[in-house]
N, CA, C and O atoms as a Tripos MOL2 file, in Angstrom:
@<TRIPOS>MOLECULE
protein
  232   231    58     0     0
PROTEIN
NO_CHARGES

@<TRIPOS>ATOM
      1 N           4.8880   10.0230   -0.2370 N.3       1 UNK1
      2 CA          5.4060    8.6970   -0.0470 C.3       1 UNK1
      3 C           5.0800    8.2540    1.3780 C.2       1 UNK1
      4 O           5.4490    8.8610    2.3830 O.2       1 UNK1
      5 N           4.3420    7.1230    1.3640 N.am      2 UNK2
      6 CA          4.3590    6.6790    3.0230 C.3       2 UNK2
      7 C           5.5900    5.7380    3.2830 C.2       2 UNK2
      8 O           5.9700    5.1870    2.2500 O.2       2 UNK2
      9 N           6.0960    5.5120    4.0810 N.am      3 UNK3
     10 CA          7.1050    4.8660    4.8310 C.3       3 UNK3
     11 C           6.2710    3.6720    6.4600 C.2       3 UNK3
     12 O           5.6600    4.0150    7.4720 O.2       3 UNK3
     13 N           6.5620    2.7290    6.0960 N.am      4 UNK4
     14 CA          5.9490    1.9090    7.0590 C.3       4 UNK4
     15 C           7.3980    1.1190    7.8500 C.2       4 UNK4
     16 O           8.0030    0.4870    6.9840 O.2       4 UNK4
     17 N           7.9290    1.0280    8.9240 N.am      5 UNK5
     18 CA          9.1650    0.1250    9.4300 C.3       5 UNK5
     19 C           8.9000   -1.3530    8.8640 C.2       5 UNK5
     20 O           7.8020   -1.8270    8.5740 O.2       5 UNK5
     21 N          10.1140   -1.9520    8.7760 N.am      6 UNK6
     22 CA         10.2470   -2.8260    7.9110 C.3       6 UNK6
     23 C           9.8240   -4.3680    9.0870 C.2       6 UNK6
     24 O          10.1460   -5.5330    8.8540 O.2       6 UNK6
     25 N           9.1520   -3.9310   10.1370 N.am      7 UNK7
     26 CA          8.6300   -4.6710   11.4050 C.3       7 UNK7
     27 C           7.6470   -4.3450   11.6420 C.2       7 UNK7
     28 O           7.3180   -4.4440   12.8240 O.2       7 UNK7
     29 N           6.7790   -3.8560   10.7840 N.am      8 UNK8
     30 CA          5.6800   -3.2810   11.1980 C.3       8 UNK8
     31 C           4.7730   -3.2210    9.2240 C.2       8 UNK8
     32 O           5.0780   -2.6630    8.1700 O.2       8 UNK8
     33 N           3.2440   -4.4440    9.8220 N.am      9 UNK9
     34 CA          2.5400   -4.2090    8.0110 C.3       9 UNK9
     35 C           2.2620   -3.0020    7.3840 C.2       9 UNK9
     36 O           2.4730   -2.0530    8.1380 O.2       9 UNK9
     37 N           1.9000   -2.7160    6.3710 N.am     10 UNK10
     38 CA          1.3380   -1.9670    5.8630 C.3      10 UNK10
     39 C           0.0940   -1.7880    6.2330 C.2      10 UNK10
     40 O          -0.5560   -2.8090    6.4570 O.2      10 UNK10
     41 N          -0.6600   -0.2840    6.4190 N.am     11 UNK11
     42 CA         -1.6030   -0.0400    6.6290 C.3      11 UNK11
     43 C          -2.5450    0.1360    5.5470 C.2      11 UNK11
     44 O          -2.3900    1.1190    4.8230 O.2      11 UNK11
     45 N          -3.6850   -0.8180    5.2800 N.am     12 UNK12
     46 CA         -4.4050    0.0940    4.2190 C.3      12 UNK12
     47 C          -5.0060    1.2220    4.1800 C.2      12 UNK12
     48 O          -4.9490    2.0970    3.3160 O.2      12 UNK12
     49 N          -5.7360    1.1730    5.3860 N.am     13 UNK13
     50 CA         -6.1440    2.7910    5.9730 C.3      13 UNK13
     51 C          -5.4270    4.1030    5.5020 C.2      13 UNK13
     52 O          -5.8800    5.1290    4.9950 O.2      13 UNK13
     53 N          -4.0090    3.6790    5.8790 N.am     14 UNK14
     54 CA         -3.1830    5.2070    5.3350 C.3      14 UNK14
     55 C          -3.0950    4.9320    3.8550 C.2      14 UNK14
     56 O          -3.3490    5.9670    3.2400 O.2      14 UNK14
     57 N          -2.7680    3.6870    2.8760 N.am     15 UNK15
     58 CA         -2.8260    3.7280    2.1080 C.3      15 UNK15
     59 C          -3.9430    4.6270    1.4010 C.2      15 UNK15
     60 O          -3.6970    5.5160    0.5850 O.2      15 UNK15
     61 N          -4.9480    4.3280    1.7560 N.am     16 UNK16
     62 CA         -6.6760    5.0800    1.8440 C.3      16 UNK16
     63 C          -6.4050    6.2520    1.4810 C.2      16 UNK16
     64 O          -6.4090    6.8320    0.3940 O.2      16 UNK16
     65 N          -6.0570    6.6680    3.0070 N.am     17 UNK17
     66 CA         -6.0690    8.4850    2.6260 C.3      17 UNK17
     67 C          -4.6400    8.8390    2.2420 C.2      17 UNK17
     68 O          -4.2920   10.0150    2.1300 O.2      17 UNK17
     69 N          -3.8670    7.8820    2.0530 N.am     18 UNK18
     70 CA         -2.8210    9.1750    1.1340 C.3      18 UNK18
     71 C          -3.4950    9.5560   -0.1850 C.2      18 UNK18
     72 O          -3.4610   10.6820   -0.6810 O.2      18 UNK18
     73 N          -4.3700    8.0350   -0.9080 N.am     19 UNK19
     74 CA         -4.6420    7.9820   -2.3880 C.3      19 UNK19
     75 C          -6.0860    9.0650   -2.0870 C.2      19 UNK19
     76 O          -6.3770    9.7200   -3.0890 O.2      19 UNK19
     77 N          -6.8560    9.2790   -1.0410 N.am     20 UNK20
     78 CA         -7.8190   10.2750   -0.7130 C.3      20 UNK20
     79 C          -7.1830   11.8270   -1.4550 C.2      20 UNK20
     80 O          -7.4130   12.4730   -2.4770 O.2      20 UNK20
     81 N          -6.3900   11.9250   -0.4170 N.am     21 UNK21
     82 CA         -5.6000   13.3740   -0.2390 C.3      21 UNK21
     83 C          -4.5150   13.5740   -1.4450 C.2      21 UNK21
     84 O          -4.1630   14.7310   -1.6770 O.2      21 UNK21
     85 N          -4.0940   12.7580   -2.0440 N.am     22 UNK22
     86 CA         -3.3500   13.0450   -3.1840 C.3      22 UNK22
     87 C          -3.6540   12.3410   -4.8570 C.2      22 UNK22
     88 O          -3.0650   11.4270   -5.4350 O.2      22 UNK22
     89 N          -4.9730   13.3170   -5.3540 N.am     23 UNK23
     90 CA         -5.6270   12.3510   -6.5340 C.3      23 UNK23
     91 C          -4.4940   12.5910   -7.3400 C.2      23 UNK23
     92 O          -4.8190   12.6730   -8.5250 O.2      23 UNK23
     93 N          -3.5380   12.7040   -7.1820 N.am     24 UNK24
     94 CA         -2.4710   12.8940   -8.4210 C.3      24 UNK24
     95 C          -1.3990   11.6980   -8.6640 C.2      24 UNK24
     96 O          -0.6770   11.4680   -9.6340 O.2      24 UNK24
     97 N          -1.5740   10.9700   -7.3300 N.am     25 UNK25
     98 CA         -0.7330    9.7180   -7.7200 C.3      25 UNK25
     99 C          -1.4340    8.8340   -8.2520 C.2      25 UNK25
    100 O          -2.6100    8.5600   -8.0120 O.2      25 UNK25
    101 N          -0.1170    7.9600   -9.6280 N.am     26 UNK26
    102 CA         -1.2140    7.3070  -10.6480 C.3      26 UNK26
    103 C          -0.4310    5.5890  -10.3750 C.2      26 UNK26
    104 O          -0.6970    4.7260  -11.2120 O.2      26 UNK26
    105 N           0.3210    5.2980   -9.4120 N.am     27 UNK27
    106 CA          0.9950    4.3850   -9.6400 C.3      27 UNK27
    107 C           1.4590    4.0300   -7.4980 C.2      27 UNK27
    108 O           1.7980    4.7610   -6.5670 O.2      27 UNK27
    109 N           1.2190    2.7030   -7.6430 N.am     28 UNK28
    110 CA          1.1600    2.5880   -6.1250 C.3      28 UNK28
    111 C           2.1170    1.1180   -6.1120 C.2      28 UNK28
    112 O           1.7530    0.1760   -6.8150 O.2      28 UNK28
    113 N           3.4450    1.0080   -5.1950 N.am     29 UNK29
    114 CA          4.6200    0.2220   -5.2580 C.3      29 UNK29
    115 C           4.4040   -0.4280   -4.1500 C.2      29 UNK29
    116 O           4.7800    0.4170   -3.3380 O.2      29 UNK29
    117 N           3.9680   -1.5930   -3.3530 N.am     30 UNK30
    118 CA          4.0190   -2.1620   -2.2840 C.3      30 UNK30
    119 C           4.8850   -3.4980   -2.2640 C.2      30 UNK30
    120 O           4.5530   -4.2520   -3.1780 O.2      30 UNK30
    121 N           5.9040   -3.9830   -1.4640 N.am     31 UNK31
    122 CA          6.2270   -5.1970   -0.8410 C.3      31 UNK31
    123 C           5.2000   -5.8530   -0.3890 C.2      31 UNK31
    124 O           4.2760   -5.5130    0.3500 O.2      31 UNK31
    125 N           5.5740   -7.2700   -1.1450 N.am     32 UNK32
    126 CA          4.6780   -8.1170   -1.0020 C.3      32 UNK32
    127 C           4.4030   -8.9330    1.0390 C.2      32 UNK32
    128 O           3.4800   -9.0420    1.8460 O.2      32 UNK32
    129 N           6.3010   -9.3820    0.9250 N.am     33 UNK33
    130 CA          6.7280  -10.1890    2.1030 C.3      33 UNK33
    131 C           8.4930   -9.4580    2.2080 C.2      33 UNK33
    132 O           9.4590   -9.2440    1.4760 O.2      33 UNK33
    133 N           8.0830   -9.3000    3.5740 N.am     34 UNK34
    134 CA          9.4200   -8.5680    3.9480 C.3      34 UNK34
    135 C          10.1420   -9.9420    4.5720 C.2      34 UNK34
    136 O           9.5990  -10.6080    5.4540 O.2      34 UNK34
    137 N          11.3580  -10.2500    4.0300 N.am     35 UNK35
    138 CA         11.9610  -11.4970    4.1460 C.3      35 UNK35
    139 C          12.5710  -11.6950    5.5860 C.2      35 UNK35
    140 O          12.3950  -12.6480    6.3460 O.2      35 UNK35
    141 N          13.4520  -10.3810    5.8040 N.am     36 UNK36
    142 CA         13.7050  -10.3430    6.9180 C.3      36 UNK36
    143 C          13.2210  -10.8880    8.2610 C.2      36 UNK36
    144 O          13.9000  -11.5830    9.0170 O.2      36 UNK36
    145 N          11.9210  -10.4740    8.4730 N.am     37 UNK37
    146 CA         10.8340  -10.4950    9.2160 C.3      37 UNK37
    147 C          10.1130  -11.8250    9.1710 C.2      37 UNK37
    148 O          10.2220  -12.6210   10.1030 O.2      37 UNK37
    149 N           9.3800  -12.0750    8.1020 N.am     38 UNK38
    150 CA          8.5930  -13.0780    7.7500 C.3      38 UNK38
    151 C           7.2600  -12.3300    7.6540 C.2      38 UNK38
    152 O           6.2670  -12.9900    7.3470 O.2      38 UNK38
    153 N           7.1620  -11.2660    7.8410 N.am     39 UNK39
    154 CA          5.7620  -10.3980    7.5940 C.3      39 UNK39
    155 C           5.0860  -10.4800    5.7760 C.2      39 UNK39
    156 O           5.5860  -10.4000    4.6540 O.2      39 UNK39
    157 N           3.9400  -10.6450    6.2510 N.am     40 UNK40
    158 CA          3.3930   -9.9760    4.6190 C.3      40 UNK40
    159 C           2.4880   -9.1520    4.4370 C.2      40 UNK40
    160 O           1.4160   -9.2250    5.0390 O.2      40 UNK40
    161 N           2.7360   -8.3440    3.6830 N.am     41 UNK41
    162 CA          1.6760   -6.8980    3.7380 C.3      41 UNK41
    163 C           0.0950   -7.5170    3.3600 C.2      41 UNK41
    164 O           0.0090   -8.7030    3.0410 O.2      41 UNK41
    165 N          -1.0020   -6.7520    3.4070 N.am     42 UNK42
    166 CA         -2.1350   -7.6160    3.2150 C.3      42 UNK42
    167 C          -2.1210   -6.9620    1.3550 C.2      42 UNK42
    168 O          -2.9040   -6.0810    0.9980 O.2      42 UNK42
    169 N          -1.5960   -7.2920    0.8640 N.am     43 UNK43
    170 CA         -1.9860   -6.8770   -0.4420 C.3      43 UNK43
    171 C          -2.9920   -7.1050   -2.0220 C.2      43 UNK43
    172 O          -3.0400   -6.7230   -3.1910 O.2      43 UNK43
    173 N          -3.6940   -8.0230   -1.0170 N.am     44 UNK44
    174 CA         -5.5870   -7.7650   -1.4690 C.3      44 UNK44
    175 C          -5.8460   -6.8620   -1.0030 C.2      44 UNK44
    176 O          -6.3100   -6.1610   -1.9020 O.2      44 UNK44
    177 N          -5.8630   -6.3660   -0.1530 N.am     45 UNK45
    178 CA         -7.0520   -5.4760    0.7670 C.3      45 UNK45
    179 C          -6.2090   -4.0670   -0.3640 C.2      45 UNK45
    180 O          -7.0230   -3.4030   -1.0060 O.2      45 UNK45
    181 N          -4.7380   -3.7010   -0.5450 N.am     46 UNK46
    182 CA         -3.9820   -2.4140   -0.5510 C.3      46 UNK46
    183 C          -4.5720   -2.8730   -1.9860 C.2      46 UNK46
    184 O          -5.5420   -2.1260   -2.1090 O.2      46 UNK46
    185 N          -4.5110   -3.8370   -3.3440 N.am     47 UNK47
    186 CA         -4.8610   -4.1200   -4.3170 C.3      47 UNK47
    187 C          -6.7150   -3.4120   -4.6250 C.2      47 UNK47
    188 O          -7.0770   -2.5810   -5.4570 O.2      47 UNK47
    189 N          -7.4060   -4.0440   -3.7400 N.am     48 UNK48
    190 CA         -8.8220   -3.4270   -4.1390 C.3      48 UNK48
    191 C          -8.7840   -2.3560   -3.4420 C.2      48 UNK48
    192 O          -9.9240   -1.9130   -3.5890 O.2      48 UNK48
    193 N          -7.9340   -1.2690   -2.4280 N.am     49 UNK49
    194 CA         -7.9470    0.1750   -2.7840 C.3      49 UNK49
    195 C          -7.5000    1.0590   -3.4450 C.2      49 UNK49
    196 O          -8.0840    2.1320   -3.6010 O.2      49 UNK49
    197 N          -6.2880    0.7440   -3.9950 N.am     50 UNK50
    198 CA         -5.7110    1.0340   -5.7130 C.3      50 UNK50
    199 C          -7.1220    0.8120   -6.5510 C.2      50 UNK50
    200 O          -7.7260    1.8470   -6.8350 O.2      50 UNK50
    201 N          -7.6570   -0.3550   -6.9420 N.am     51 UNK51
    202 CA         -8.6400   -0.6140   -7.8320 C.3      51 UNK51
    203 C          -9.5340    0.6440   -7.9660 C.2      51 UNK51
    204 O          -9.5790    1.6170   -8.7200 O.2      51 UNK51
    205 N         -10.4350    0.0490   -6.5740 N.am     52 UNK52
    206 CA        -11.1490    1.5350   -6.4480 C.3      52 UNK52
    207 C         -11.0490    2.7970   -6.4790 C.2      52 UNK52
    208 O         -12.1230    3.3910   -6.3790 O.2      52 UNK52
    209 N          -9.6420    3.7520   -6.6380 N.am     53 UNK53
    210 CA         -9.4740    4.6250   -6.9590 C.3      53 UNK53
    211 C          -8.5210    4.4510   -8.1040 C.2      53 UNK53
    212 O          -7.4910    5.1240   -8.0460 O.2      53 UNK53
    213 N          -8.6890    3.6790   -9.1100 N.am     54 UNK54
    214 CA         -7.7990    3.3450  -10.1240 C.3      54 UNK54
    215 C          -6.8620    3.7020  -10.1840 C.2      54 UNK54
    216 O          -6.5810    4.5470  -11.0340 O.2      54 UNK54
    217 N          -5.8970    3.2000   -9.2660 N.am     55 UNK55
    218 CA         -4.9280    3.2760   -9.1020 C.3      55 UNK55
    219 C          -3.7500    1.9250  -10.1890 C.2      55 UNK55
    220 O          -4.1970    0.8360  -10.5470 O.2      55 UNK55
    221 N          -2.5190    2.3290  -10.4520 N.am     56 UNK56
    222 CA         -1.8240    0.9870  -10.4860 C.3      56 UNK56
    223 C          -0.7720    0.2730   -9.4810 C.2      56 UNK56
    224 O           0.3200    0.7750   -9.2130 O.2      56 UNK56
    225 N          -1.2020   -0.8770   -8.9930 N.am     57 UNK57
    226 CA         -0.2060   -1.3890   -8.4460 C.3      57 UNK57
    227 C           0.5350   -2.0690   -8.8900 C.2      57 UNK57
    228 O           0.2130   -2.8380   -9.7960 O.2      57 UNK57
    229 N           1.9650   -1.9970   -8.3200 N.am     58 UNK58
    230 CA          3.0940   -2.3480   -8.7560 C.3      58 UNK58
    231 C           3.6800   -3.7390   -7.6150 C.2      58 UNK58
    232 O           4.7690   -4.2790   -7.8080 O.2      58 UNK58
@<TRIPOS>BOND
     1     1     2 1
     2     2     3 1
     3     3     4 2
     4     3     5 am
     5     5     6 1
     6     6     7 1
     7     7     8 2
     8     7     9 am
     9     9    10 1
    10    10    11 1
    11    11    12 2
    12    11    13 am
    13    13    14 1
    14    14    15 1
    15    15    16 2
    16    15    17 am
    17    17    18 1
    18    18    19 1
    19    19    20 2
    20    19    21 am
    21    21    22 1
    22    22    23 1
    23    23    24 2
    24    23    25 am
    25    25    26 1
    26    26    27 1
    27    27    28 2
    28    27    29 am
    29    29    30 1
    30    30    31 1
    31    31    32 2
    32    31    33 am
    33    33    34 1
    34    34    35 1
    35    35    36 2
    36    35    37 am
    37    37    38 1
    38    38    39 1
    39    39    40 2
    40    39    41 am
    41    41    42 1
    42    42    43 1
    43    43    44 2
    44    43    45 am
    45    45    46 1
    46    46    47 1
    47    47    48 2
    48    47    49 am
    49    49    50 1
    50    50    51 1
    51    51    52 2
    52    51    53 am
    53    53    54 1
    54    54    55 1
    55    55    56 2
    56    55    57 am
    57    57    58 1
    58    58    59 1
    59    59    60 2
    60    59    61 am
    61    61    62 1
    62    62    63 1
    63    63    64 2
    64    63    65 am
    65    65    66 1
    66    66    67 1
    67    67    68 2
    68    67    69 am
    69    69    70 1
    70    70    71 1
    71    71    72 2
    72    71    73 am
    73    73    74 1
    74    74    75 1
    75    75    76 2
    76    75    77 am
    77    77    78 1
    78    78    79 1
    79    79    80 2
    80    79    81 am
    81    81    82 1
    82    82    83 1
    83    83    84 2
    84    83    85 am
    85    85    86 1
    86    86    87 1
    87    87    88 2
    88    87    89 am
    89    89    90 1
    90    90    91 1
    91    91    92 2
    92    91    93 am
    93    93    94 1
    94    94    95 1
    95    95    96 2
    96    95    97 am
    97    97    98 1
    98    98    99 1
    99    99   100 2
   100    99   101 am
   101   101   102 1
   102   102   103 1
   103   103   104 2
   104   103   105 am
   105   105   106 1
   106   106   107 1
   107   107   108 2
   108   107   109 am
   109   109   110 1
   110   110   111 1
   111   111   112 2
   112   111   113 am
   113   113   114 1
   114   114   115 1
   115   115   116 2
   116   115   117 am
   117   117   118 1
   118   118   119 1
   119   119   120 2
   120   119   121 am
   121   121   122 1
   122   122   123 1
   123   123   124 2
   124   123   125 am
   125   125   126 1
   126   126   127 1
   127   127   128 2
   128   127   129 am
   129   129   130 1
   130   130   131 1
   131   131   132 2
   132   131   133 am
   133   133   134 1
   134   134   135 1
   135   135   136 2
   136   135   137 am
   137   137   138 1
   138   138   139 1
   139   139   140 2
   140   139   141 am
   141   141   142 1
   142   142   143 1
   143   143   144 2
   144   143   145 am
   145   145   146 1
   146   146   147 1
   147   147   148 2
   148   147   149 am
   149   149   150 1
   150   150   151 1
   151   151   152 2
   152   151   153 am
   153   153   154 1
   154   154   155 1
   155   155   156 2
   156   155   157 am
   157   157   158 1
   158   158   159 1
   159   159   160 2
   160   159   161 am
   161   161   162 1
   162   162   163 1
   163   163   164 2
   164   163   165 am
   165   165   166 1
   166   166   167 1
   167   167   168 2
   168   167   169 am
   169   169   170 1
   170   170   171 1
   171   171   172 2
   172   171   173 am
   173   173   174 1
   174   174   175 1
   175   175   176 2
   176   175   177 am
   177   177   178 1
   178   178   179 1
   179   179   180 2
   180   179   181 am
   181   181   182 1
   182   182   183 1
   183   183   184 2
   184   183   185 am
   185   185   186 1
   186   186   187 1
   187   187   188 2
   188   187   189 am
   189   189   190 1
   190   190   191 1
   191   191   192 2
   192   191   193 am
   193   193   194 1
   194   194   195 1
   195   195   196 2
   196   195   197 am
   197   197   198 1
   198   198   199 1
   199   199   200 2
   200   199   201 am
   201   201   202 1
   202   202   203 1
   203   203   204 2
   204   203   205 am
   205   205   206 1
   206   206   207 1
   207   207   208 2
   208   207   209 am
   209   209   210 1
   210   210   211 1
   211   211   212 2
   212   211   213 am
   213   213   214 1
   214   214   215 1
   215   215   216 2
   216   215   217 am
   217   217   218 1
   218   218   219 1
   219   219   220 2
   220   219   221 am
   221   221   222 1
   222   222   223 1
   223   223   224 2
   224   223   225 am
   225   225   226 1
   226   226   227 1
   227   227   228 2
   228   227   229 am
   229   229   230 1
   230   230   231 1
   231   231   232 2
@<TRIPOS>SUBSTRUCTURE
     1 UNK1         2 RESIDUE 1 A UNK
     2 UNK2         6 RESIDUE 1 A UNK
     3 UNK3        10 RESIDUE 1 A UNK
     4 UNK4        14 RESIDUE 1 A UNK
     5 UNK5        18 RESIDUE 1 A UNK
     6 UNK6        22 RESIDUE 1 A UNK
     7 UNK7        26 RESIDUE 1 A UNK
     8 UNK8        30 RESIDUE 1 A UNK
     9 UNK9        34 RESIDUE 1 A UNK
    10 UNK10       38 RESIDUE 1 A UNK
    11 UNK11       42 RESIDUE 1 A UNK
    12 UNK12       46 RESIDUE 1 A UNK
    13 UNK13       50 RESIDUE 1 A UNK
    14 UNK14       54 RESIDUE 1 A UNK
    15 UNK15       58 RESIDUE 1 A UNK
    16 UNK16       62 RESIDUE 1 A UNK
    17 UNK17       66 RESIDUE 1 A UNK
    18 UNK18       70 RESIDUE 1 A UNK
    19 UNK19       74 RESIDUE 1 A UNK
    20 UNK20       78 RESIDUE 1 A UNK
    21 UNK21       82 RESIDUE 1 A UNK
    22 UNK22       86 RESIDUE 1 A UNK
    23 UNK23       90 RESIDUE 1 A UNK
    24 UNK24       94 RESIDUE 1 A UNK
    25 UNK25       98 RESIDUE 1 A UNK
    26 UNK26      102 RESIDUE 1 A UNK
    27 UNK27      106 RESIDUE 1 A UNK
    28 UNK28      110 RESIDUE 1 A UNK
    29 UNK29      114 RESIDUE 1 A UNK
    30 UNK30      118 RESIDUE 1 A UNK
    31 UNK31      122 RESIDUE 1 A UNK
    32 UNK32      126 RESIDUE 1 A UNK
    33 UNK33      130 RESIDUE 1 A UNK
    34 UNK34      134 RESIDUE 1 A UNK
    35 UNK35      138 RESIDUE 1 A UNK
    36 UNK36      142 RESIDUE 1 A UNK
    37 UNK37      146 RESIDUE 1 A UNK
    38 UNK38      150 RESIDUE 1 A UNK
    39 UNK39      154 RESIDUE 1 A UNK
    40 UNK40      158 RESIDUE 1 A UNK
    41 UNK41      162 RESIDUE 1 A UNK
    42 UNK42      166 RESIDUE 1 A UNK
    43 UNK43      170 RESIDUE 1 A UNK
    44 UNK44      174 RESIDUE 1 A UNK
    45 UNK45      178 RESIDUE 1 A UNK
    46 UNK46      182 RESIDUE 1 A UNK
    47 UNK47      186 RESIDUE 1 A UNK
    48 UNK48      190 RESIDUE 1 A UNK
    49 UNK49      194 RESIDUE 1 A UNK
    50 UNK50      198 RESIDUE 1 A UNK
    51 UNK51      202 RESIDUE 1 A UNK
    52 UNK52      206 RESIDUE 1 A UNK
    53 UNK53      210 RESIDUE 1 A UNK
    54 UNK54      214 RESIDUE 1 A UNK
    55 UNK55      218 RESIDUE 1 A UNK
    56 UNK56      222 RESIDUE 1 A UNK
    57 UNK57      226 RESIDUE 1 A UNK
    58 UNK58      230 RESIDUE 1 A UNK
């Protein structure tokens, strides 16, 4: 499980290599917009690296 602070985006990079280093996860959960904040994760970019390792996002 990665953990990102709720002030701080998502990385796709780590997204990258967790789905690198762990071919066993089949299902990938990201926040879209953290309300709090006003942040939004880039979730095209986290979407076409799920894709590419066929992943599902949630």
């Amino acid at each position: 499980m990665l953990r990102f602070e709720e002030d701080a985006i998502t990385d796709p990079a780590a997204v990258r290599l967790q789905l690198e280093q762990q071919p066993g996860i089949t299902h990938v959960a990201c926040i879209h917009s953290e309300t709090t904040t006003g942040l939004f994760n880039p979730i095209e970019t986290i979407g076409a690296i799920c894709a590419e390792f066929g992943k599902h996002l949630s």
